[in-house]
The first five atom37 places (N, CA, C, CB, O) and aatype in JSON, in Angstrom:
{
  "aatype": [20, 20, 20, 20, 20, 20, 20, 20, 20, 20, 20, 20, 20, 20, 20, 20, 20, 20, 20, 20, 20, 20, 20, 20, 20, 20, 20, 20, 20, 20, 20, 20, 20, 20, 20, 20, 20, 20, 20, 20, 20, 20, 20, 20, 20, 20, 20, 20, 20, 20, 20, 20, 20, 20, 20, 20, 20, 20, 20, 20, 20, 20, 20, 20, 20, 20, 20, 20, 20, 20, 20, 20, 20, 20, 20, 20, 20, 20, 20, 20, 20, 20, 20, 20, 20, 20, 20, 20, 20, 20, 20],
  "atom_mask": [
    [1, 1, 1, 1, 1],
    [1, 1, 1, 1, 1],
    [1, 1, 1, 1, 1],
    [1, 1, 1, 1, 1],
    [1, 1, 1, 1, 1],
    [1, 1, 1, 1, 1],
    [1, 1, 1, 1, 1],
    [1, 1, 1, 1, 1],
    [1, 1, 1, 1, 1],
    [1, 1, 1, 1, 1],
    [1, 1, 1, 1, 1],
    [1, 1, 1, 1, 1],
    [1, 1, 1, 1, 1],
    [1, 1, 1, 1, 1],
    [1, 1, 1, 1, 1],
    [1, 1, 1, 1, 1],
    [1, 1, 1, 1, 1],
    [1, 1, 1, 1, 1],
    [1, 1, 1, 1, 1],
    [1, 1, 1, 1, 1],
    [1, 1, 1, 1, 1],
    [1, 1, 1, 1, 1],
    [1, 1, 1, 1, 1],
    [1, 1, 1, 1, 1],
    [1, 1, 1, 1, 1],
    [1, 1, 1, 1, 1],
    [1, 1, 1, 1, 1],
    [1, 1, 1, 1, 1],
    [1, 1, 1, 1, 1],
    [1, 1, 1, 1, 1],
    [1, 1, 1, 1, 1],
    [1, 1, 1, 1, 1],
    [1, 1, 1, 1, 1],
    [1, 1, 1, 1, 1],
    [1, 1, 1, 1, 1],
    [1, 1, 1, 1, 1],
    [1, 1, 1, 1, 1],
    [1, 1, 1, 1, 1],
    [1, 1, 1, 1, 1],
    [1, 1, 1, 1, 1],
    [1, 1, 1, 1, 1],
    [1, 1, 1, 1, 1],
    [1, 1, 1, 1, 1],
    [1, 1, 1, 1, 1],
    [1, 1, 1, 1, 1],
    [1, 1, 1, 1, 1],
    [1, 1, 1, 1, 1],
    [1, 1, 1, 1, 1],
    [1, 1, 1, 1, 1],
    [1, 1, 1, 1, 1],
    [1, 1, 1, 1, 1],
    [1, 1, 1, 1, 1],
    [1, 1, 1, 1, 1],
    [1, 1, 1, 1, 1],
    [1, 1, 1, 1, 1],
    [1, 1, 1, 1, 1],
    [1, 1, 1, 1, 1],
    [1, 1, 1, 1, 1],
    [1, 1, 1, 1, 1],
    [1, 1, 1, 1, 1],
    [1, 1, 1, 1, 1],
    [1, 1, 1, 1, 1],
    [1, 1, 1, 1, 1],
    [1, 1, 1, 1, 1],
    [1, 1, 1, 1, 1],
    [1, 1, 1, 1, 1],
    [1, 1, 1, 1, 1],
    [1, 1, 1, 1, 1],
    [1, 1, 1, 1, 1],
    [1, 1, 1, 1, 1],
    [1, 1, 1, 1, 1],
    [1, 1, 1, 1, 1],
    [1, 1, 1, 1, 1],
    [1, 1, 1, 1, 1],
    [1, 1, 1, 1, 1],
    [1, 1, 1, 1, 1],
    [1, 1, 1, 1, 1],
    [1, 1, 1, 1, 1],
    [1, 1, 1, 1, 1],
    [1, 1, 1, 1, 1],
    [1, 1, 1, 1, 1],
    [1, 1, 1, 1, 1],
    [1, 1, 1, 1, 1],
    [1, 1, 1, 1, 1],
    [1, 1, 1, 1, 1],
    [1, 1, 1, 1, 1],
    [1, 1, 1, 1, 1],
    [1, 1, 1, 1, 1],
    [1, 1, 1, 1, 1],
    [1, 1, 1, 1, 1],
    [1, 1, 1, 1, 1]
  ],
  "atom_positions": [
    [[0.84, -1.17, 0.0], [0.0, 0.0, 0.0], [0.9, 1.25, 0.0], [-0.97, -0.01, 1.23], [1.67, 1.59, 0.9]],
    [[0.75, 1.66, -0.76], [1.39, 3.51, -1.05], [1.09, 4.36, 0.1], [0.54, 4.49, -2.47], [-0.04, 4.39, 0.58]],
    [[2.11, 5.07, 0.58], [2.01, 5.85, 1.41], [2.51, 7.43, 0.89], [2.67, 5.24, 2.48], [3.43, 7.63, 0.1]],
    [[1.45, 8.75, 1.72], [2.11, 9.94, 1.32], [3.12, 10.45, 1.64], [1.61, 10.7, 1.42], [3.31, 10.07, 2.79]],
    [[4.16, 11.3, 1.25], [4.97, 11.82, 1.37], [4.74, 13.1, 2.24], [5.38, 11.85, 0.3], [4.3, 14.16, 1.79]],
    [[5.11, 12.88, 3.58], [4.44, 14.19, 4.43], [5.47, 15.35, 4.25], [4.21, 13.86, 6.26], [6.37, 15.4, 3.41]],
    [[5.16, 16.24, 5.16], [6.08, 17.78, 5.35], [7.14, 16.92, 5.89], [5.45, 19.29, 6.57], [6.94, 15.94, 6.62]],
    [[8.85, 17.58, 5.29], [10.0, 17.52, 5.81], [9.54, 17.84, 7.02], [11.04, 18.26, 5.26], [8.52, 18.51, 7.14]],
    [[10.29, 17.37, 8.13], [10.45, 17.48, 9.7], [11.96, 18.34, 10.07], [10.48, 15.71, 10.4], [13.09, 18.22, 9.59]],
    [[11.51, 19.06, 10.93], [12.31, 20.39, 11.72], [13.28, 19.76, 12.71], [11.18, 21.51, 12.68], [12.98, 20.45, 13.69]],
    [[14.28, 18.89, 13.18], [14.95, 18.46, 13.95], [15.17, 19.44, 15.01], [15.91, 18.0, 13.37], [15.33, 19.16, 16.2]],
    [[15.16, 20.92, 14.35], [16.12, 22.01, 15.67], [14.9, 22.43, 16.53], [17.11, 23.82, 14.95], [13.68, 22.28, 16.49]],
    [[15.98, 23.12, 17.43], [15.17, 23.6, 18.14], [15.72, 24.31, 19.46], [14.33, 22.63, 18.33], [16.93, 24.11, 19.61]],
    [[15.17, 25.01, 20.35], [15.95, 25.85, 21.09], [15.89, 25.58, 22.24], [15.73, 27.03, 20.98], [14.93, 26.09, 22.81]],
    [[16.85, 24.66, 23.19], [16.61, 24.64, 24.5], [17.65, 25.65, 25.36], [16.69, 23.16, 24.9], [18.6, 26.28, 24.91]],
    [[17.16, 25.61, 26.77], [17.75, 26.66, 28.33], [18.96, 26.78, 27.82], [17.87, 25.91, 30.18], [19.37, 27.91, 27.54]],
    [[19.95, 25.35, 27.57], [21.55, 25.23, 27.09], [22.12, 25.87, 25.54], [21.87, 23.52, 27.03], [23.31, 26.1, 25.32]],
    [[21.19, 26.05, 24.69], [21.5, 27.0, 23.4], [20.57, 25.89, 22.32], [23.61, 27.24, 22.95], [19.9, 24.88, 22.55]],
    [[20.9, 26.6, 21.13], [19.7, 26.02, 19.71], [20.69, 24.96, 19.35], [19.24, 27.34, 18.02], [21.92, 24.96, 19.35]],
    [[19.76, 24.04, 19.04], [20.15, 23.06, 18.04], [19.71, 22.65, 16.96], [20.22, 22.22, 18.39], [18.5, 22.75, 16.8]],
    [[20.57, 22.03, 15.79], [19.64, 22.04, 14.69], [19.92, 20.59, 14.05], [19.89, 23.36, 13.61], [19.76, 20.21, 12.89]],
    [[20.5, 19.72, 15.47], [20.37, 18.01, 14.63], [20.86, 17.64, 15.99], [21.56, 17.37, 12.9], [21.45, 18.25, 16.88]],
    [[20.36, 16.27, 15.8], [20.78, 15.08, 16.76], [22.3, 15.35, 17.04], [20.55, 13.49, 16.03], [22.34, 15.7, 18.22]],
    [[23.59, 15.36, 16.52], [24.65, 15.29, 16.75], [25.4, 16.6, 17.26], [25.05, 14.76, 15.77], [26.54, 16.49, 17.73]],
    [[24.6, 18.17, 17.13], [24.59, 18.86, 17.89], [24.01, 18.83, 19.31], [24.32, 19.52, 17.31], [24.72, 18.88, 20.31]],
    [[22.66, 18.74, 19.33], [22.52, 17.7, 20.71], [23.12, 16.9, 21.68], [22.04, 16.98, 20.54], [23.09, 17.03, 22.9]],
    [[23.8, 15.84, 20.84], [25.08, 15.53, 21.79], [25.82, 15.91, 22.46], [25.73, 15.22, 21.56], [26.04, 15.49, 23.59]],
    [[26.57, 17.08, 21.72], [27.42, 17.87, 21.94], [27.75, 18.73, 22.79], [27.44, 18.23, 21.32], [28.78, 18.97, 23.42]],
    [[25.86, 19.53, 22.67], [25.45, 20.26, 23.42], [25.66, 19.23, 25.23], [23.89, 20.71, 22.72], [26.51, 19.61, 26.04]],
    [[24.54, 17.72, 25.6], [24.97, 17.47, 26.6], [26.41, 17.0, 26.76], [24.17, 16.78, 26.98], [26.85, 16.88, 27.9]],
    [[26.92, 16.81, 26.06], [28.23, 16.92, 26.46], [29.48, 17.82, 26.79], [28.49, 16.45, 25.91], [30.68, 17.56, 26.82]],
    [[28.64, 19.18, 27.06], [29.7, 19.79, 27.5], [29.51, 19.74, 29.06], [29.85, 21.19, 26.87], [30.5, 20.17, 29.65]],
    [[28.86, 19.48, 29.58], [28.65, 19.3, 31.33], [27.96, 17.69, 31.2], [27.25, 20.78, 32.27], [26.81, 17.37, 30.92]],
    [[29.07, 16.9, 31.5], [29.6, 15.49, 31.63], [29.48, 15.1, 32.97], [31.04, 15.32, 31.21], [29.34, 13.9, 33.19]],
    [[29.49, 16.03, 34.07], [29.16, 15.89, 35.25], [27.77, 15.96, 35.49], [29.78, 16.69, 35.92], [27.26, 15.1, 36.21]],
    [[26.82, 17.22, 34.78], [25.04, 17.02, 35.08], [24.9, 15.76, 34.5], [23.83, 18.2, 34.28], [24.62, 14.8, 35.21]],
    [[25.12, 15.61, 32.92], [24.63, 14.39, 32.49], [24.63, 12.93, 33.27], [25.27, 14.26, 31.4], [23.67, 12.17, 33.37]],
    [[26.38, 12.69, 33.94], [26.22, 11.39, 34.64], [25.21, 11.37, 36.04], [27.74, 10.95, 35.06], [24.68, 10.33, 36.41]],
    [[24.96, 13.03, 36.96], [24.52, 12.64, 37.57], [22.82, 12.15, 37.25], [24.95, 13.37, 38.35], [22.22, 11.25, 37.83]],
    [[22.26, 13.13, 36.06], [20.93, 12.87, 35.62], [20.36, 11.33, 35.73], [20.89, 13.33, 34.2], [19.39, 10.82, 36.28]],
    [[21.87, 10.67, 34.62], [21.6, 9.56, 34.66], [21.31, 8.92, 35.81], [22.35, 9.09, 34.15], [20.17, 8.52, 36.07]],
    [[22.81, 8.73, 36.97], [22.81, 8.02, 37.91], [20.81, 8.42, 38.43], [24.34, 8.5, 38.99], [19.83, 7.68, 38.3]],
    [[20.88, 9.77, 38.99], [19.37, 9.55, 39.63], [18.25, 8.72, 38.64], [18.69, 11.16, 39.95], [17.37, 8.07, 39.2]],
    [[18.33, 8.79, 37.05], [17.2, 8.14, 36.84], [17.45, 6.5, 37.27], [16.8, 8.4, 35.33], [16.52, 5.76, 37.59]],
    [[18.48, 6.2, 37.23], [18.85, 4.26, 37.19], [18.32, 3.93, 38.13], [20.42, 3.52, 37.33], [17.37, 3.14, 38.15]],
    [[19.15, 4.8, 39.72], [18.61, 4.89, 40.68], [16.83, 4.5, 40.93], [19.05, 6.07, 40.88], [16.47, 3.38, 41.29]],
    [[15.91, 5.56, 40.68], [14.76, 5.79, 40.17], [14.27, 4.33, 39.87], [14.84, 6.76, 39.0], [13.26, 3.79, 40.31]],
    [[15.17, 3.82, 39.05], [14.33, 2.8, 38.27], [14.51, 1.25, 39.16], [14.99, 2.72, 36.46], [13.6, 0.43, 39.32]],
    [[15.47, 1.16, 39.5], [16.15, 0.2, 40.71], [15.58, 0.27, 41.51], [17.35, 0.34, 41.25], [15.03, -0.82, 41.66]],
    [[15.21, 1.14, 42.46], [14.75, 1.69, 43.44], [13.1, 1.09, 44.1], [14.82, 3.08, 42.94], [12.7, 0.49, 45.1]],
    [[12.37, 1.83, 42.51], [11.09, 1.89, 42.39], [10.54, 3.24, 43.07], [10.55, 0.65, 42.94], [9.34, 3.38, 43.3]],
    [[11.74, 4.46, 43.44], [11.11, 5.62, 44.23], [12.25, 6.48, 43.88], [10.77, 5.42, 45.96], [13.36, 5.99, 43.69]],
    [[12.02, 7.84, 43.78], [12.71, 8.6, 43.25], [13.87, 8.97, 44.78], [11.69, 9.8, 42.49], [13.64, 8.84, 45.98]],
    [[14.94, 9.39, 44.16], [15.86, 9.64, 45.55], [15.57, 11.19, 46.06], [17.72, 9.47, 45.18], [15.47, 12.29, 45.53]],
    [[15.45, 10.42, 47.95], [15.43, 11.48, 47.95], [16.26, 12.91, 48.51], [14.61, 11.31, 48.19], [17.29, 13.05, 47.84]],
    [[16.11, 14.02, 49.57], [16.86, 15.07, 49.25], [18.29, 14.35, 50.11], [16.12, 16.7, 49.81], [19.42, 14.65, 49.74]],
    [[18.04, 13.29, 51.38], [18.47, 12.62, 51.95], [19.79, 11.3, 51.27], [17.29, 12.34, 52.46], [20.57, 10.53, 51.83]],
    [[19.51, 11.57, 49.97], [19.91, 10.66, 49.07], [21.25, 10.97, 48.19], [18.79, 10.48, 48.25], [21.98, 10.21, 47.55]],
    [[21.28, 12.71, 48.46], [22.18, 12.91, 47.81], [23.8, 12.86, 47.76], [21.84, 13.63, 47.69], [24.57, 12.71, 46.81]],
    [[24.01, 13.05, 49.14], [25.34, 12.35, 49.07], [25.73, 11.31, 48.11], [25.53, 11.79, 50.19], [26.62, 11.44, 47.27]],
    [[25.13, 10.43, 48.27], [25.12, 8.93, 47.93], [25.1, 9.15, 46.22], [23.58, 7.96, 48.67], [26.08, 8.81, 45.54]],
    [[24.11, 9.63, 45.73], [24.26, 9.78, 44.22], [25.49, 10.57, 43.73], [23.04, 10.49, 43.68], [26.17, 10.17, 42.78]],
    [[25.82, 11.98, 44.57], [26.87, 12.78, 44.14], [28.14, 11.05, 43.34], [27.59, 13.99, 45.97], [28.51, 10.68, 42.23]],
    [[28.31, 10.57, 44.81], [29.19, 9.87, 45.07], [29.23, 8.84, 44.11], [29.13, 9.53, 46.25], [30.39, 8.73, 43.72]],
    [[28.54, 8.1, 43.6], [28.03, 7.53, 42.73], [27.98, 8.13, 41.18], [26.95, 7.31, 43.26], [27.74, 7.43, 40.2]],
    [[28.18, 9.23, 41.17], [27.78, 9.82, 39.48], [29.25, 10.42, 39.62], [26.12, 11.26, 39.09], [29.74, 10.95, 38.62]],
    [[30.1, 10.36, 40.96], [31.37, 11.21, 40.72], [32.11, 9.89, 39.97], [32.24, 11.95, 42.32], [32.81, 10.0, 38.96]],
    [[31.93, 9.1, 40.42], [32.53, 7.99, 39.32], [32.47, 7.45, 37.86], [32.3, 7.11, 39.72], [33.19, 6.74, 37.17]],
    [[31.47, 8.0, 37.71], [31.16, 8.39, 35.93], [31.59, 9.22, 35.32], [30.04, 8.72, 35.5], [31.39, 9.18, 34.1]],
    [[32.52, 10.52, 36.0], [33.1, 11.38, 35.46], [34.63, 10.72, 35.51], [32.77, 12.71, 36.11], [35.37, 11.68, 35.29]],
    [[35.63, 9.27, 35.75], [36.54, 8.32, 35.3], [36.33, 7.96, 33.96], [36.52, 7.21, 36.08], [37.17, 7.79, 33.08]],
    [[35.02, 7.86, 33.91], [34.84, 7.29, 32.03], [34.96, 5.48, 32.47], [36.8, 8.01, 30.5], [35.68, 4.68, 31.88]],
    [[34.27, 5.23, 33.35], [33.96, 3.95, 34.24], [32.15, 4.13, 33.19], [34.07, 4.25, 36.7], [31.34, 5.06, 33.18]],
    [[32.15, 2.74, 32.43], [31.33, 2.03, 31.7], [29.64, 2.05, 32.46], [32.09, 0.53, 31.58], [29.65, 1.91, 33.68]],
    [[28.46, 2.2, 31.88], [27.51, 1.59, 32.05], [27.17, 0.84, 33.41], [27.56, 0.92, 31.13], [26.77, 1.12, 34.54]],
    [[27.61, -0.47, 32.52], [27.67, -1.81, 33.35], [28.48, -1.5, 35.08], [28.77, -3.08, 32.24], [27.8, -1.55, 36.1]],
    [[30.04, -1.17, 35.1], [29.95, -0.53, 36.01], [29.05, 0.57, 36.96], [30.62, -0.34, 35.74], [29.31, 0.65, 38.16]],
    [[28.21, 1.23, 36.49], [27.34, 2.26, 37.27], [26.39, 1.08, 37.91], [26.44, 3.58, 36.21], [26.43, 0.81, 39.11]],
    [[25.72, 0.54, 37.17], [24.85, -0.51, 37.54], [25.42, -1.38, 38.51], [24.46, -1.25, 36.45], [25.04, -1.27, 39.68]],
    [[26.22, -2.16, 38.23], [26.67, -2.64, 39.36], [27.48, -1.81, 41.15], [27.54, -3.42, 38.6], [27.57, -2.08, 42.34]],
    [[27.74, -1.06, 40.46], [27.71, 0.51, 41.79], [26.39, 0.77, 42.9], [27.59, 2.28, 40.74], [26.19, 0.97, 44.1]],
    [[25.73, 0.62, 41.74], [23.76, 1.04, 42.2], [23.38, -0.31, 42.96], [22.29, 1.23, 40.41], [23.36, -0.21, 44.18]],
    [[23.17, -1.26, 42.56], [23.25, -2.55, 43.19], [23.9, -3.01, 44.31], [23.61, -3.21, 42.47], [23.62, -3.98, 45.01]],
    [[24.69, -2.31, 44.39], [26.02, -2.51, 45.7], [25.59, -1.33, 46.88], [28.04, -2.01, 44.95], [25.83, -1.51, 48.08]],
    [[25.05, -0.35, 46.46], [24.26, 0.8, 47.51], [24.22, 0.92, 47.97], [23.61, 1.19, 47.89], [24.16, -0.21, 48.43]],
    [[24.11, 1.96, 49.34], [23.35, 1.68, 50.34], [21.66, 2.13, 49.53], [23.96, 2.63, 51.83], [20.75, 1.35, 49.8]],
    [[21.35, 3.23, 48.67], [20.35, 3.07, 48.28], [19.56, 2.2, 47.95], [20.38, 3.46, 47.81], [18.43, 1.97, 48.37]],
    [[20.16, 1.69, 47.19], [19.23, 0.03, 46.53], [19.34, -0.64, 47.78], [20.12, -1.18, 45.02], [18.21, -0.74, 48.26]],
    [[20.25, -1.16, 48.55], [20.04, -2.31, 49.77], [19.08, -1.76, 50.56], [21.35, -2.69, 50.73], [18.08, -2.47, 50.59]],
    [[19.01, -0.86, 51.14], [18.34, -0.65, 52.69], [16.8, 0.55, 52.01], [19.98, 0.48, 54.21], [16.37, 1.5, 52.67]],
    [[16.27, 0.17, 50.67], [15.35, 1.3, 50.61], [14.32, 0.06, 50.09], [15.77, 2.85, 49.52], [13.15, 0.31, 49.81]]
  ]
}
């Protein structure tokens, strides 16, 4: 079955951190603060491990945890970090 050919799509766009106008600027863009990004992450994994968002009580523990993502320490390592917890164990 034939399908239409819709309107080209707008990739850019302007976020708080400056405009972008493609996926690989995007990147770029979070990659210049390598420290928000790992901690973003760490709290969502957290989050998801968890089953409850961390809380203000929590932060030490994540700092500490996302400061090790700024080594360039893998994924798989974070996860197994999170697992080892005191967050994940005792929550």
């Amino acid at each position: 079955m034939p399908y239409l050919q819709g309107p080209k799509v707008d990739p850019g766009d302007v976020l708080a951190m400056g405009r972008v106008s493609n996926i690989d600027e995007f990147k770029q863009l979070l990659l210049k603060d390598k420290g928000q990004l790992a901690r973003a992450l760490t709290e969502k994994l957290v989050t998801y491990a968890t089953g409850a968002a961390p809380q203000p009580g929590d932060r030490e523990e994540i700092g500490r945890l996302s400061a090790n993502r700024d080594r360039a320490y893998g994924l798989r390592t974070l996860v197994h970090q999170i697992v080892q917890s005191k967050l994940f164990l005792h929550k």
